[in-house]
N, C-alpha and C positions, 0 to 999 in steps of 0.2 A: 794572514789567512791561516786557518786551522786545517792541519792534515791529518788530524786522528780528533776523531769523535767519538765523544763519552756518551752515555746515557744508561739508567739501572731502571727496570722495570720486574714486578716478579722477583727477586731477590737475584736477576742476572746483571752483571754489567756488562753489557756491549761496549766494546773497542773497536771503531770500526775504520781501519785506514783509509787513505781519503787522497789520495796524491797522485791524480791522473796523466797530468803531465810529466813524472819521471815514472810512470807505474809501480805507484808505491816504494819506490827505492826508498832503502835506509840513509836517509840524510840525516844529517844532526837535528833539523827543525824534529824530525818525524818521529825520530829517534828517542829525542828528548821527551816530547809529549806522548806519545807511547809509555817511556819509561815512568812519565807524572801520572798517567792514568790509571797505568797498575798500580803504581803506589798509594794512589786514592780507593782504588778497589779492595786495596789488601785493608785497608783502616777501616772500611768501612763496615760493620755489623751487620749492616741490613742486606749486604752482598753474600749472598752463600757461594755462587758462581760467575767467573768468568770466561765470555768469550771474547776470540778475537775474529774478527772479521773483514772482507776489504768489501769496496763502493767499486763497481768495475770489472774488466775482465781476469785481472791480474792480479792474485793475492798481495806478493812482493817480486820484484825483481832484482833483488840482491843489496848488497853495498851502492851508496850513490858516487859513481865514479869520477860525471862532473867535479866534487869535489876534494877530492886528491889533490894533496899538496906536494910541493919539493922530496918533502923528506916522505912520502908515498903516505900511508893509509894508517899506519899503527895506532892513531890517537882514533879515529873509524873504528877500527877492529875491536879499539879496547872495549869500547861504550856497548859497540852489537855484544859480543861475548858477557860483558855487565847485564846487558840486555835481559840475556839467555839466562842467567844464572838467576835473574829476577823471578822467572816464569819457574824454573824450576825449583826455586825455595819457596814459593806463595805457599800460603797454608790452606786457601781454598782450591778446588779443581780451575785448570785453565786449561777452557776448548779452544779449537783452532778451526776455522770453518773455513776450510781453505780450496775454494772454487776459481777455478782458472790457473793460471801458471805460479809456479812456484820456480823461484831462483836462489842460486847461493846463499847470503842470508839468511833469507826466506825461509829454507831448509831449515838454520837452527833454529830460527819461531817455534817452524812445526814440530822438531826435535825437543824440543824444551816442553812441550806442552803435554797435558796427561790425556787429553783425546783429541783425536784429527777426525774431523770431520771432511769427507772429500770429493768430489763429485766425479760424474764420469770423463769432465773437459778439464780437469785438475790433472796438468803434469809438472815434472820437478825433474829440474837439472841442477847439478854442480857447475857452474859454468866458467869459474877460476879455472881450471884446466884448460882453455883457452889462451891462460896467460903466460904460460908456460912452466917447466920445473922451477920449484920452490916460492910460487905465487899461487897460492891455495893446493894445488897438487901434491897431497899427502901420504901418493903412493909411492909406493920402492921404488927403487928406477931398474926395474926388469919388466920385459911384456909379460902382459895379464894372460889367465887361461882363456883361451879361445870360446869365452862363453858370450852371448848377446848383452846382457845386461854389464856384466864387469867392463865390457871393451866397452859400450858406451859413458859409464861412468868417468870411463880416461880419457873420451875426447867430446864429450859435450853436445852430443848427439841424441837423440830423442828414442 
């Protein structure tokens, strides 16, 4: 079964993630055909632009944890980070129409991409900070200034 669907109409290519039942987590299926679909877009001449889009309420919800092995996640991390680096070398623009929740991940999608599109029910968490220090949590280990937005960044709060 297909979790990311292609389609170029108008010299755009739509990407449009598709994976309800983890809410678009980055799995390796997803991941990978993701990563085929940009690289079809980027060959292709007739594509001036791409977007990326999800099916659903949930843009991405981050890394798919389900699959975490023994040795934890690094061979994951490596391919998301690949991922990102894809979106940010493309030689055409790449949108990101990213409606509904945005998670870990998900973040570097919309990080990498050169316009976010976002809606009013579009929120976005780090949510590796849950996992505790040195599992995504890239801040110092001193408390944050007493501001709204910094403290919630530290503990995965909305």
């Amino acid at each position: 079964m297909e979790l990311v669907h292609y389609s170029v109409a108008d010299a755009v290519a739509t990407i449009t993630l598709d994976s309800p039942h983890n809410r678009n987590a980055l799995s390796r299926q997803l991941v990978t055909e993701l990563f085929a679909h940009l690289t079809t877009a980027a060959a292709d001449d007739s594509v001036k632009v791409v977007l990326i889009a999800s099916a659903g309420r949930v843009f991405c919800s981050g890394a798919d944890l389900s699959e975490a092995t023994a040795d934890g996640m690094e061979e994951g991390a490596r391919r998301i980070v690949e991922l990102q680096r894809l979106i940010v070398s493309m030689d055409k623009p790449v949108v990101v129409r990213a409606y509904g929740a945005v998670r870990a991940g998900g973040i570097g999608i919309v990080a990498a991409a050169d316009i976010v599109v976002a809606n009013e029910s579009a929120t976005f968490a780090l949510t590796e900070v849950k996992l505790g220090p040195g599992r995504g949590d890239h801040q110092p280990d001193r408390a944050p200034p007493d501001e709204p937005a910094r403290r919630r960044s530290h503990d995965a709060r909305r």
